[in-house]
DOZA-444499 format. One record per atom (N, C-alpha, C, O): residue in one letter; x, y, z. Coordinates in steps of 0.2 Angstrom, whole numbers, plus 5000, padded with zeros to 4 digits. Example, Ala and Ser with C-alpha at 12.3 -4.5 7.8 and 13.67 -1.06 7.14 Angstrom:
// residues 2
A506649725039
A506249785039
A506649845039
A507149835042
S506449895035
S506849955036
S506450005039
S506750065040
This chain:
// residues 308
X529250565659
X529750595663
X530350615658
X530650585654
X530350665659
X531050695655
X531750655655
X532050615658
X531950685650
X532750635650
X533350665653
X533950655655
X532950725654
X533750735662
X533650735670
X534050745675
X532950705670
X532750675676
X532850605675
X532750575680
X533050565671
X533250485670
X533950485669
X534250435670
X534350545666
X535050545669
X535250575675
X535750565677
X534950615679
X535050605686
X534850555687
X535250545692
X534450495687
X534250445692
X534950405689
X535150375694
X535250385684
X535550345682
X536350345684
X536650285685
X536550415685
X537050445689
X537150415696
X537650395697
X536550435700
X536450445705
X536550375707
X536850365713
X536250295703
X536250245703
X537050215703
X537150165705
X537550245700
X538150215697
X538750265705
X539350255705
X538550285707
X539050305713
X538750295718
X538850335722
X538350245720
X538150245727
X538450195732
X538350195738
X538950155726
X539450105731
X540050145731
X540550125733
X540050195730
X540550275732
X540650295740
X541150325743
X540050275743
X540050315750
X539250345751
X538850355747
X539250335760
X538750355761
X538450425757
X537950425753
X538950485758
X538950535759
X538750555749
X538450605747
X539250505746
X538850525740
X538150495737
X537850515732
X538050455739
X537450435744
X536850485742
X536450505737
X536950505750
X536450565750
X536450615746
X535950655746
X537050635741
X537150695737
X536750665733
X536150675734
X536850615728
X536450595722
X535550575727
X535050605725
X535650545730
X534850555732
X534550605731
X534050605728
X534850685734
X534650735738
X534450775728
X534050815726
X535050745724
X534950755718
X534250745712
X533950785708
X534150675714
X533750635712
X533050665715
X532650675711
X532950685721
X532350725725
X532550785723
X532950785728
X532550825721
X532750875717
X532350855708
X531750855707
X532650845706
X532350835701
X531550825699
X531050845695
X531650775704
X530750735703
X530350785706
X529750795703
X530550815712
X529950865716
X530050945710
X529650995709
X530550935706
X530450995702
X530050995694
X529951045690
X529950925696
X529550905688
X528950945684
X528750945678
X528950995689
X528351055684
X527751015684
X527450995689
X527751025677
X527051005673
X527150955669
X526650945666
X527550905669
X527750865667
X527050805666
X527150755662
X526550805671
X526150745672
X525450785670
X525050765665
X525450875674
X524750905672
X524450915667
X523850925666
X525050935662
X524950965657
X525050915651
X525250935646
X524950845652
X524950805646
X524350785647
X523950775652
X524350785641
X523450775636
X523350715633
X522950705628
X523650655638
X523650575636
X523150555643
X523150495643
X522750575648
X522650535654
X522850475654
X523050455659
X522750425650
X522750355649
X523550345652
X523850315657
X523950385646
X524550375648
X524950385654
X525350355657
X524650425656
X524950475666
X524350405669
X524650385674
X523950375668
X523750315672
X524350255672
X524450225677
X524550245668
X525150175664
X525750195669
X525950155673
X525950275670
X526550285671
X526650305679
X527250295682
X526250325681
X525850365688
X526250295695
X526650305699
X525850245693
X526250195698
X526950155697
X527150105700
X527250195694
X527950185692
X528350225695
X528850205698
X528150295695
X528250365699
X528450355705
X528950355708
X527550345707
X527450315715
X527850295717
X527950335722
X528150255717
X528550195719
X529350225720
X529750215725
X529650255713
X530150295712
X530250345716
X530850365719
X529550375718
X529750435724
X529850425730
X530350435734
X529450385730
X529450305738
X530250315740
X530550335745
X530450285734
X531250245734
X531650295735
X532250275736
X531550355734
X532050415733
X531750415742
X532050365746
X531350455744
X531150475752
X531550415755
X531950435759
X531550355754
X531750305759
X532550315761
X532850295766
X532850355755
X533650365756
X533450445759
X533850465764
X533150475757
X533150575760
X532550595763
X532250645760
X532450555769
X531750545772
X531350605773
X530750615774
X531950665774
X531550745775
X531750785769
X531950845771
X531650775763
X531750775755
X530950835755
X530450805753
X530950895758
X530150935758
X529750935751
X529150945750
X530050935748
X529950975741
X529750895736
X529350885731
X530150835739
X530150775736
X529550735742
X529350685739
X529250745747
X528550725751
X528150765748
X527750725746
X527950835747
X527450865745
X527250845738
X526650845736
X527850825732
X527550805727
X527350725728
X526950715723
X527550665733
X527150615732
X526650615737
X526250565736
X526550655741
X525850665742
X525250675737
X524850645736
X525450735735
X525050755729
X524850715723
X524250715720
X525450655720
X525550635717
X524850565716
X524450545712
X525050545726
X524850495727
X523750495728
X523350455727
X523750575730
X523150605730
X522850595723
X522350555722
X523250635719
X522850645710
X522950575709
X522550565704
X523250515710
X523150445707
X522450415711
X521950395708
X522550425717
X521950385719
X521250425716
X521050375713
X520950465714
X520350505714
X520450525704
X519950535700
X521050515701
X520750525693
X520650445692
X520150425689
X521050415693
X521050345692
X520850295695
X520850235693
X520650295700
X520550235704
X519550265706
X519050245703
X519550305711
X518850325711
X518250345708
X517650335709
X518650375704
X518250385695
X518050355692
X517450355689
X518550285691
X518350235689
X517950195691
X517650145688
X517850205696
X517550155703
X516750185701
X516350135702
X516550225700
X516050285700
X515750255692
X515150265690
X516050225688
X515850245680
X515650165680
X515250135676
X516050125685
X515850045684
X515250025689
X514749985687
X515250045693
X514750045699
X514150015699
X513849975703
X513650025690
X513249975688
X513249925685
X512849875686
X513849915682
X514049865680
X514549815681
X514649765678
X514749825688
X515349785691
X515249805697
X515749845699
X514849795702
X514749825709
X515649805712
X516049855714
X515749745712
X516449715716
X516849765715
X517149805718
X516949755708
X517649805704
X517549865707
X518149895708
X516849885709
X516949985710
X517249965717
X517550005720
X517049935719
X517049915729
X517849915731
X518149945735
X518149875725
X519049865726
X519349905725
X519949905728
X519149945718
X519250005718
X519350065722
X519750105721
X518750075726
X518550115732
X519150095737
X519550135739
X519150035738
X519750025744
X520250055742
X520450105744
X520650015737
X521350045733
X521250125736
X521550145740
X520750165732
X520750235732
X520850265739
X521150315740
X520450215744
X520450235750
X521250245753
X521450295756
X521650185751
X522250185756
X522750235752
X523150275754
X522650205746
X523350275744
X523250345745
X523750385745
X522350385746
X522250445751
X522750445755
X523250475754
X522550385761
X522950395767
X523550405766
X523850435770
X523750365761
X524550365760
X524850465758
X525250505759
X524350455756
X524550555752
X524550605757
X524850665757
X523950575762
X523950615768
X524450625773
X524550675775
X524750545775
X525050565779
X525850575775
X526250575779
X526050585770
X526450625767
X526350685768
X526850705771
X526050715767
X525750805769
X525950795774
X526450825774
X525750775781
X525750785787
X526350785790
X526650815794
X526550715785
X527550735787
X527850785787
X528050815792
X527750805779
X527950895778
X527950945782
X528350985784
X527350935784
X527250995791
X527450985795
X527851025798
X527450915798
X527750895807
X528650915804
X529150935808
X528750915798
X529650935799
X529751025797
X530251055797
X529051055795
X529051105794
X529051145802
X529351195804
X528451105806
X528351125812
X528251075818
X527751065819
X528851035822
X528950995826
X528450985829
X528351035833
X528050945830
X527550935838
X526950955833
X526550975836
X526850955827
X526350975822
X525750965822
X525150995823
X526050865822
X525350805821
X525150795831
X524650775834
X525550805832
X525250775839
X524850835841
X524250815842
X524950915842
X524550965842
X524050985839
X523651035840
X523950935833
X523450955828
X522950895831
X522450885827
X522950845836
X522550805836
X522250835844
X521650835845
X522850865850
X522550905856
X522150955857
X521650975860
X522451005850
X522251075850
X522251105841
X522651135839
X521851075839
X521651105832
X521851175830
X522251185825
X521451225836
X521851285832
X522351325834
X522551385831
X522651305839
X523451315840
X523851265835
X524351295833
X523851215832
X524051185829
X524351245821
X524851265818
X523451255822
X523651285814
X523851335813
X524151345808
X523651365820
X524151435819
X524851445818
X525051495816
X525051395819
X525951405817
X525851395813
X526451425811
X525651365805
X525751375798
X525851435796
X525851485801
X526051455791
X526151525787
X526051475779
X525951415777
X526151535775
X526151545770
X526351455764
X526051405760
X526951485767
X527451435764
X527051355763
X526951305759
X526651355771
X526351255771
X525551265767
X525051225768
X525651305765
X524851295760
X524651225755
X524251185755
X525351225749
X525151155748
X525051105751
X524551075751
X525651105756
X525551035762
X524951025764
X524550975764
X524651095768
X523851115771
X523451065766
X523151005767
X523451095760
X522751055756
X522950985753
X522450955752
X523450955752
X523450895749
X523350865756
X522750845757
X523650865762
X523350835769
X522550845771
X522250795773
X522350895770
X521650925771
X521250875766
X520850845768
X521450885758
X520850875753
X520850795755
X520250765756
X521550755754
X521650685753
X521250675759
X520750635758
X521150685764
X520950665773
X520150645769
X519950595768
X519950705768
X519150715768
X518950675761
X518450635760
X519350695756
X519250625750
X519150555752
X518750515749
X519550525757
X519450455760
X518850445762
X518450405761
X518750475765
X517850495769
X517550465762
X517350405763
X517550485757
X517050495749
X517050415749
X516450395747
X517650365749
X517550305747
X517550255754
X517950205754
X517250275757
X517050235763
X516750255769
X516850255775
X516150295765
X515650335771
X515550325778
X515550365782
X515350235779
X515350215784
X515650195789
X515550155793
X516250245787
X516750245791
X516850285798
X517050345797
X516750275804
X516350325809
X516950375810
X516850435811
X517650335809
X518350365812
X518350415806
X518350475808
X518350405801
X518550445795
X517850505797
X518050565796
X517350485798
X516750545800
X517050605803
X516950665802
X517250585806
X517550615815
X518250655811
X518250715810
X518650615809
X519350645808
X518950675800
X518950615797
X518750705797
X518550735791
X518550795792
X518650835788
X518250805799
X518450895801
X518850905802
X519050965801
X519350875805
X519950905805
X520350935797
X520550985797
X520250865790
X520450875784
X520350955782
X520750995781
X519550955783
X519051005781
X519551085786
X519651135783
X519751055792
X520051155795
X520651155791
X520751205788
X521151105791
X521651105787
X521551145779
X521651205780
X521351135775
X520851185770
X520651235769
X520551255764
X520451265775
X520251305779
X520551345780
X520351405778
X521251335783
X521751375784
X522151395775
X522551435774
X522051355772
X522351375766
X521751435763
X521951475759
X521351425764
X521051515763
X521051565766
X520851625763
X521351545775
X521451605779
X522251635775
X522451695775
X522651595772
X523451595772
X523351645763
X523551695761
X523051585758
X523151615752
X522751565747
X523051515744
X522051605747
X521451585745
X521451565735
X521051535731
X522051595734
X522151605726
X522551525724
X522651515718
X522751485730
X523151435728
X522751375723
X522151355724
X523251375720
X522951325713
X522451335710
X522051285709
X522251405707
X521851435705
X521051435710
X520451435707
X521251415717
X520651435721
X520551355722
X520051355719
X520651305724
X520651225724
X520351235730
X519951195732
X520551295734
X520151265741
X519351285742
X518951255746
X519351335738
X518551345738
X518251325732
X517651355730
X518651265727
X518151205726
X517951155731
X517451125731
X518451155736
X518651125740
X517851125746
X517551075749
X517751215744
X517351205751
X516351205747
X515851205751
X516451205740
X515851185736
X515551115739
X515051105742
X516151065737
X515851015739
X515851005746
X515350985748
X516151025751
X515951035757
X515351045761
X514951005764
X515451105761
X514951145763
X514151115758
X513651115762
X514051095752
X513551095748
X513451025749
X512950995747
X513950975751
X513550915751
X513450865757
X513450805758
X513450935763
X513050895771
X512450955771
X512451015769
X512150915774
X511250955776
X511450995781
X512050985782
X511251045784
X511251095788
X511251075793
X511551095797
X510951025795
X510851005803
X511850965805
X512150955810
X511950965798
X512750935798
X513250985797
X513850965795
X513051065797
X513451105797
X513651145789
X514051185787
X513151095787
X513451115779
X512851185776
X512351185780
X512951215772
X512551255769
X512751285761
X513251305759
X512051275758
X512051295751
X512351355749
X512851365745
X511851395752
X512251475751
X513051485753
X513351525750
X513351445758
X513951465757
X514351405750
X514951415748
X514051375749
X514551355742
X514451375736
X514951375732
X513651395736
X513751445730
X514351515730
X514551535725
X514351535736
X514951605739
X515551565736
X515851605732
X515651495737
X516351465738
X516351475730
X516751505727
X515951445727
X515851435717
X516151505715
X516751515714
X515651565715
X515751635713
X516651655715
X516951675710
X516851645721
X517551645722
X517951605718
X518351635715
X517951555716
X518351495714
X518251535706
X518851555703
X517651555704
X517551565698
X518051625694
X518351615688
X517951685701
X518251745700
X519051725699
X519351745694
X519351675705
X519951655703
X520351635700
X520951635701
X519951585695
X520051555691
X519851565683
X519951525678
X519451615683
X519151645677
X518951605673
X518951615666
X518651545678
X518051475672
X518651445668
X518451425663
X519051425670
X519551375666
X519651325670
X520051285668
X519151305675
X519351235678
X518751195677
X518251225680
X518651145674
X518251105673
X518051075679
X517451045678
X518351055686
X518151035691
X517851095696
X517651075702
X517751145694
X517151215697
X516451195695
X516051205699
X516451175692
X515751185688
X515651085689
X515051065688
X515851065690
X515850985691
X515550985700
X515150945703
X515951005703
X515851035710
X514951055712
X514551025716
X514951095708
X513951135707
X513451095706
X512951095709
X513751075700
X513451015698
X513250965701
X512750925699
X513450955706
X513450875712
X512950925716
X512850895721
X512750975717
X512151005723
X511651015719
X511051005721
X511751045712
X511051055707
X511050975708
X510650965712
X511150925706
X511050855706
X510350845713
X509750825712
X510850855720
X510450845726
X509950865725
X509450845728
X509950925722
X509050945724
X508850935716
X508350975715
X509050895712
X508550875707
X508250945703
X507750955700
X509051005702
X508551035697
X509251025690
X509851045689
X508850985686
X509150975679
X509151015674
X509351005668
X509051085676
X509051145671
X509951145672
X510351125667
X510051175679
X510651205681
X511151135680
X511651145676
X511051085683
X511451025679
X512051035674
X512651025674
X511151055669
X511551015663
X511951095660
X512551095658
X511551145661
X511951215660
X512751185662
X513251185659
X512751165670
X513551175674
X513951125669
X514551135667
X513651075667
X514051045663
X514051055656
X514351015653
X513851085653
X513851125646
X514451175646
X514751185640
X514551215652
X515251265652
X515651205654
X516251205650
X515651165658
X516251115658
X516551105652
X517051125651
X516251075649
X516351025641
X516551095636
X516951085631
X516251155638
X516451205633
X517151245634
X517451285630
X517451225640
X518151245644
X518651205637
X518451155634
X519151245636
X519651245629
X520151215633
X520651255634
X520251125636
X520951095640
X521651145638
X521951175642
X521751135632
X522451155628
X522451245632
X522951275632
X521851265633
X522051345634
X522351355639
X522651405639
X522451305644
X522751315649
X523151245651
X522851195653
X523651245651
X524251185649
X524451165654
X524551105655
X524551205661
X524651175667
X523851135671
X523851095675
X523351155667
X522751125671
X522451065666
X521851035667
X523051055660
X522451015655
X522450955657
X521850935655
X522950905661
X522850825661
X522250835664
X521750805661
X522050875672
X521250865675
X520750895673
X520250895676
X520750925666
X520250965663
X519750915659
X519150905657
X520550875657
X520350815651
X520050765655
X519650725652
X520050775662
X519750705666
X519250725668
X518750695669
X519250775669
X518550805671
X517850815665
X517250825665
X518150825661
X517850855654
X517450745654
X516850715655
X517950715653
X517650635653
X517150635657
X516650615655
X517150655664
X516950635670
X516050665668
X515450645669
X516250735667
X515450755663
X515150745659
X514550745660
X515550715653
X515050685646
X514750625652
X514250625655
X515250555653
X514950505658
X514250545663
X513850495664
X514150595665
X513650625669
X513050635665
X512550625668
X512950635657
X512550705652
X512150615652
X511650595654
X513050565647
X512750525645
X512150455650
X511850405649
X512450485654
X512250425661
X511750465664
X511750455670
X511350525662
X510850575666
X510450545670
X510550555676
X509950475667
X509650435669
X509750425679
X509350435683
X510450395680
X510550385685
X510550445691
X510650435697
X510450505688
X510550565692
X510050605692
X509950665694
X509650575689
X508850625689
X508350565688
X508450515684
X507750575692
X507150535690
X506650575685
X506150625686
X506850545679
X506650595672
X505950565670
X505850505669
X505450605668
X504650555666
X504850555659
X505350585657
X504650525653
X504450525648
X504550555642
X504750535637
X504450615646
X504550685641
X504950705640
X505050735634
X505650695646
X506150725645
X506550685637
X506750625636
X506650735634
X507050715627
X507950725629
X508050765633
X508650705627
X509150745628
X509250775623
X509750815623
């Protein structure tokens, strides 16, 4: 964290028995600060360390919201916040122990599960104060709901949307999460009717694994996530290591090992440092691939012959 975001916080701390009203100034100061942190988390090329530090944040963002509860800029960043902690650190991990530690990956999975929720319904707040009657609307009437977004709620749309349907991933058998996962999925949805380019195209990574990882009889289809990959592709000119990690999970399902190991070949050859806003997830994803190459065995039923 920077050192003029820890003298606002410290500031902000030494006048609060001043008055309500300076109170809220130093909060509304301190939620300024933290939702303006940039790249401060993405662009560091420690993951370990943004793991050490990430539940420290959490918590401080928490404490900020509880003084400035309609803080937009200060909910969209711990939503998001709380999204990338659950899925780089806690699910991923759960995914690389799973042979080795069934329980561990299981508790893991739960953790991951609730702080989703928790990131989701932070998003949902955003909108419900961006657009009153939001959440109640979006559960009667899906697409009047969404129609009143514009532009502006695209982040919100996708950290609400992705975190939703991310929970779904560490507790399949979940019937409620089944059911409410399409809703995540139109939420995302609308962030490509609004502005398909956000986050260098995240929602049509978004709709790779979607669409490519239910059978057709469940509405999902191949050819359209390869359409989603090509686009993702074009928009982000192959600098995201999580495009190609995306593809990879449907060459996977249908068991062809050529294109596999090609998707993760360009992943691992993606240069993190070339692009500084995407490097902390580049660097996790780049991990997440070698664990795929080196652990093949688990994801292909290989005869004999195959050599790596």
């Amino acid at each position: 964290m920077r050192k003029g975001i820890l003298l606002i916080i410290l500031a902000g701390f030494t006048i609060f028995s001043n008055g309500c009203s300076l109170k809220a100034i130093a909060l509304n100061s301190v939620g300024d600060a933290l939702s303006g942190n940039g790249t401060v988390f993405t662009s560091d090329n420690d993951p370990d360390l943004v793991k050490d530090a990430l539940p420290f944040a959490l918590k401080l963002y928490e404490s900020v919201l509880d003084g400035v509860p309609e803080h937009k800029g200060l909910i969209l960043s711990t939503a998001k916040a709380f999204t990338m902690y659950a899925y780089a650190f806690l699910q991923m991990e759960a995914d690389t122990v799973d042979k080795q530690d069934y329980e561990k990956a299981k508790y893991l999975r739960a953790r991951a599960f609730k702080l989703y929720l928790r990131g989701r319904d932070y998003a949902l707040k955003g909108l419900e104060l961006n657009h009153p009657g939001f959440n109640e609307l979006l559960k009667k009437d899906q697409k009047a709901a969404l129609a009143l977004t514009v532009k502006e709620d695209v982040p919100l749309l996708y950290w609400a949307g992705s975190s939703w349907v991310a929970a779904l991933t560490t507790d399949k058998g979940n019937l409620q999460m089944v059911t409410e996962s399409t809703i995540g999925a139109a939420l995302v949805g609308r962030v490509l009717e609004l502005d398909e380019t956000f986050d260098d195209g995240s929602a049509h990574d978004f709709f790779i694994s979607w669409d490519g990882g239910r059978s057709e009889a469940m509405g999902g289809s191949e050819k359209r996530a390869r359409e989603h990959f090509k686009k993702a592709i074009e928009i982000n000119k192959g600098k995201k290591v999580s495009t190609y990690l995306s593809l990879a999970a449907i060459a996977q399902g249908k068991q062809d090992l050529k294109e596999f190991i090609e998707l993760l070949g360009k992943a691992l050859a993606i240069d993190a440092d070339a692009n500084p806003e995407s490097r902390l997830s580049n660097i996790i994803f780049q991990r997440r691939a070698k664990f795929m190459l080196d652990n093949i065995n688990d994801f292909f039923l290989l005869d004999e012959s195959y050599i790596k």
